[in-house]
MARNUKOL-591893 format. One line per field, with one value per residue (C-alpha): x, y, z. Coordinates in Angstrom, 2 decimals, decimal comma. Each point is the difference from the previous one (the first is absolute). Layout:
<marzas>
east: X	...
north: Y	...
up: Z	...
</marzas>
This chain:
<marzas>
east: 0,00	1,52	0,86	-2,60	1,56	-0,99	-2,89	-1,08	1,38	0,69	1,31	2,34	1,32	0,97	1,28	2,59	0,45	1,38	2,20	1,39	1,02	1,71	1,89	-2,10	-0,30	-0,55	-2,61	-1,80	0,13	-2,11	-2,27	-0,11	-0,70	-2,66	-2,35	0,53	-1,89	-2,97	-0,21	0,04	-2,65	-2,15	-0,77	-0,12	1,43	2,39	2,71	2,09	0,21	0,88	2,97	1,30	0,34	1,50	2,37	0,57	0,78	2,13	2,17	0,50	1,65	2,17	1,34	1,14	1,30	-2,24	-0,17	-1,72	-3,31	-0,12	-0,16	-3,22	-1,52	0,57	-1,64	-2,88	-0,14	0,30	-2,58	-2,65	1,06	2,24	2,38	0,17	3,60	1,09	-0,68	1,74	3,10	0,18	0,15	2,86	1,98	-0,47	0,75	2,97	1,18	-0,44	1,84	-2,75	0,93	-2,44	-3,05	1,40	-0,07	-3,32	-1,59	2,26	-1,11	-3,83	0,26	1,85	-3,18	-2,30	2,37	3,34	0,98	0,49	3,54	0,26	-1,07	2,26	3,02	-1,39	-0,24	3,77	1,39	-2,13	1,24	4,26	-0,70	-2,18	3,09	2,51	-1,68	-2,27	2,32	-1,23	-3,25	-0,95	-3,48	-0,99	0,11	-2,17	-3,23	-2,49	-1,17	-4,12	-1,15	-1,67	-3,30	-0,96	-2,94	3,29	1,80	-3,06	-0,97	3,71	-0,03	-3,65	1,91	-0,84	3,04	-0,23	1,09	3,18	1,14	0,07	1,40	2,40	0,71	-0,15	2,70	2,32	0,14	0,72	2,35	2,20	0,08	1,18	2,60	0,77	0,40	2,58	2,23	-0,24	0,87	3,14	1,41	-0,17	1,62	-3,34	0,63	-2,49	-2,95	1,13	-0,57	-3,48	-1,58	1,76	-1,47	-3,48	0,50	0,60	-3,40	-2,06	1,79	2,35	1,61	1,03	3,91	0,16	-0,65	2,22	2,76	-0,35	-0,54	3,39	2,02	-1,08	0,65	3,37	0,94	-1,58	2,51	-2,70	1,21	-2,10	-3,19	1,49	1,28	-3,95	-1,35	2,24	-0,60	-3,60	0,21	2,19	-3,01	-2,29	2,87	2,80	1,81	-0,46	3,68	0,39	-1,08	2,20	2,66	-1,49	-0,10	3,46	1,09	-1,86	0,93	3,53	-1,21	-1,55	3,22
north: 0,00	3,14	3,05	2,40	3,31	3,21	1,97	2,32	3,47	-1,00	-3,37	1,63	2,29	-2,45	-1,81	2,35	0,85	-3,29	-0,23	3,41	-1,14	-3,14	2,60	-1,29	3,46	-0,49	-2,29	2,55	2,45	-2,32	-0,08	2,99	0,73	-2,23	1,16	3,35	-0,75	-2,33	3,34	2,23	-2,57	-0,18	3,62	0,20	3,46	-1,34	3,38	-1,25	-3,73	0,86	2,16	-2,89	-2,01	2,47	0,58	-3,70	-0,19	2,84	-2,16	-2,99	2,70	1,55	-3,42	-1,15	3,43	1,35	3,63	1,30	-2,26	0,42	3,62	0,12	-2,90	2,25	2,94	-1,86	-1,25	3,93	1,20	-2,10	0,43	3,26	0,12	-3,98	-0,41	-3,53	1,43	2,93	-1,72	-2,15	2,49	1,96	-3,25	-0,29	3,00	0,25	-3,01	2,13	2,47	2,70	1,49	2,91	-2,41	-2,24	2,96	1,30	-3,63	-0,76	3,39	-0,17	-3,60	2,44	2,29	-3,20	-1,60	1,24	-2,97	-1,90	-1,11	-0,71	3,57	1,61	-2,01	0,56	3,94	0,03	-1,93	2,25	2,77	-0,97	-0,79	3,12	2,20	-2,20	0,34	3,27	2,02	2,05	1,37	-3,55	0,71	2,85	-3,01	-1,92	-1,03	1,38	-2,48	-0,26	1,36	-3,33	0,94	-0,47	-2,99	-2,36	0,83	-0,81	-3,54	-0,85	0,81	-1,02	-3,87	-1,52	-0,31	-3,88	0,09	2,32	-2,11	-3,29	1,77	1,19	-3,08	-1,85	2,19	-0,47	-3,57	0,54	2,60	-2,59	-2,75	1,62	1,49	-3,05	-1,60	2,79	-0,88	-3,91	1,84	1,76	-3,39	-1,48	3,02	0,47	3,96	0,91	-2,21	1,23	4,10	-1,26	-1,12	2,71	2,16	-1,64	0,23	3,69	0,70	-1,76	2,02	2,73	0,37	-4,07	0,47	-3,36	0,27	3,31	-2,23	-3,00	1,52	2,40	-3,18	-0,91	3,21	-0,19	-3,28	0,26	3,14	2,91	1,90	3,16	-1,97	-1,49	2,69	1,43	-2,65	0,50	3,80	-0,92	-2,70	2,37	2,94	-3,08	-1,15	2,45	-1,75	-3,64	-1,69	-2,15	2,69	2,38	-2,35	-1,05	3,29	0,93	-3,20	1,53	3,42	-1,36	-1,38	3,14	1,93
up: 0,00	-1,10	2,98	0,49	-1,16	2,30	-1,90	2,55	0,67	3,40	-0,52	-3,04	2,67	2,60	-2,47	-1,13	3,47	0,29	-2,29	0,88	3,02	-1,37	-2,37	-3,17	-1,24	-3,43	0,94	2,56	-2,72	-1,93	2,27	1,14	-3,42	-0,59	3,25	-1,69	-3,01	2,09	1,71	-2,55	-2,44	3,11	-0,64	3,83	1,46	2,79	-0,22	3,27	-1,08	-3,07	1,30	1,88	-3,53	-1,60	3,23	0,19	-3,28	0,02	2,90	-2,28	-2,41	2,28	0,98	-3,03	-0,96	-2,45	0,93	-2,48	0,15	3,87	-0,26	-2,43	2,12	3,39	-2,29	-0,52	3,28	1,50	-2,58	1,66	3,87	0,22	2,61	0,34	1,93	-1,75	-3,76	1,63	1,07	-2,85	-2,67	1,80	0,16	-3,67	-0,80	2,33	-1,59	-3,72	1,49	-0,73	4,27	-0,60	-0,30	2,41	2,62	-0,98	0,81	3,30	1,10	-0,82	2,34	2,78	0,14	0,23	2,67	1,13	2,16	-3,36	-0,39	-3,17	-1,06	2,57	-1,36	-3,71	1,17	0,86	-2,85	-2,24	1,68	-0,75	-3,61	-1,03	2,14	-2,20	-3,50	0,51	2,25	2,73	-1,35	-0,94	2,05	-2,79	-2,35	1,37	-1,30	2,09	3,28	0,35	3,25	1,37	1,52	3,73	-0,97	-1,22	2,82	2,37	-2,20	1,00	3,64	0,68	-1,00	3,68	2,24	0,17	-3,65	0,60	3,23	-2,38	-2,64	2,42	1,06	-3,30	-0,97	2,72	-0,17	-3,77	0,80	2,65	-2,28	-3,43	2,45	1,27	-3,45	-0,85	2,49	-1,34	-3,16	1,75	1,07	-3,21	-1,62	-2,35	0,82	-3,29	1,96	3,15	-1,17	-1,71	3,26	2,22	-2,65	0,54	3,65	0,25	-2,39	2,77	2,62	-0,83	3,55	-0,23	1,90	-1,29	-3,41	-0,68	1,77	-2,11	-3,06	0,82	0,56	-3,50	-1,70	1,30	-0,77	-3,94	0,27	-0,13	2,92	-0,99	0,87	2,89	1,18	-0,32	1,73	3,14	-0,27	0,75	2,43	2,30	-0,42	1,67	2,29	0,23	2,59	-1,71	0,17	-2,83	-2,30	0,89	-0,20	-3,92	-0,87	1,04	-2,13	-3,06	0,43	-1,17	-3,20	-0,57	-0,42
</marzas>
């Protein structure tokens, strides 16, 4: 008897779900994909679950690198719920990754006026901030597309989220944070310094005052020879722990290979 293949909207979602999280994104995009059009044939006006396709969609894309279709899915996806963080987020990743900084900053700070504790967007913010000085000079800001003044009702639909759902977020998020730290120093032993600056990297976009993670992720800088980046990472560790031993001593040691 042949597999029943998922024909609902919903079952098509959780689906691709699925095999998102197994890291079958090709596959998720599919059906992703596919819930969009029994949605969209349905004829049924469903704005908000129709965002999340697009937004889901627009994930599978930024996995596998392809930039360019992530950013028109997250367009879509904002077009039908302005001021949705994860469309948000996802373009300025993609377009970060395009190198296009000026877009990347508008999105990172439109998330910022939604929700300012998001890492991600604070980090985004400040790596924005060093490129457009580098390639724009120090009026970069008068070259800046203009950033959309988000209004006080998507700020409100965010906060109203009941706090049960930001304490398990919260702690969702820690226990992701710990492991993929955790992992990089697995990735330290074995001298797998690329891995090890991946899931430091990872770390520090769940929580961007992780000692840990800057420490890790220094010791792998150094020993794949980028000191500059190293040297950054133990910059910031000491602003969260300016009496923290071991990095003073690191930074001391690349301080010499800086010269």
């Amino acid at each position: 008897m042949a597999p029943k293949f998922p024909d609902s909207v919903e079952e098509l979602r959780a689906a691709g779900n699925e095999s998102f999280r197994n890291g079958q994104y090709a596959e998720a995009s599919a059906l992703y994909g596919r819930a969009l059009r029994v949605l969209q044939a349905q004829g049924s006006s469903d704005p908000e679950e129709e965002s999340v396709l697009y937004s889901n969609r627009a994930a599978c894309h930024l996995k596998d690198g392809n930039c360019r279709d992530c950013i028109k899915d997250c367009t879509s996806a904002l077009a039908l719920v302005p001021f949705s963080i994860k469309p948000l987020l996802r373009r300025a990743s993609a377009y970060e990754a395009l190198e296009k900084y000026p877009m990347a900053y508008v999105d990172y700070k439109t998330v910022l006026q939604i929700d300012d504790n998001v890492t991600s967007a604070v980090e985004g913010i400040n790596r924005m901030t060093r490129a457009l000085m580098d390639s724009l000079g120090p009026e970069w800001r008068l070259k800046l597309p203009s950033i959309p003044l988000v209004p006080v009702s998507a700020q409100k639909r965010w906060n109203s989220l009941p706090s049960e759902n930001h304490k398990e977020m919260a702690k969702s998020k820690s226990k992701e944070t710990t492991a993929t730290k955790n992992r990089a120093l697995c990735y330290l032993v074995l001298k797998q310094y690329t891995e090890a600056v991946k899931d430091c990297t990872e770390a520090l976009k769940l929580d961007g005052k992780n000692v840990k993670a800057f420490y890790r992720r220094a010791q792998a800088h150094k020993a794949l020879k980028d000191y500059k980046s190293s040297f950054a990472d133990i910059s910031n560790l000491l602003q969260i722990e300016p009496r923290n031993g071991p990095a003073q001593k690191l930074r001391q040691e690349v301080k010499q290979n800086l010269h």
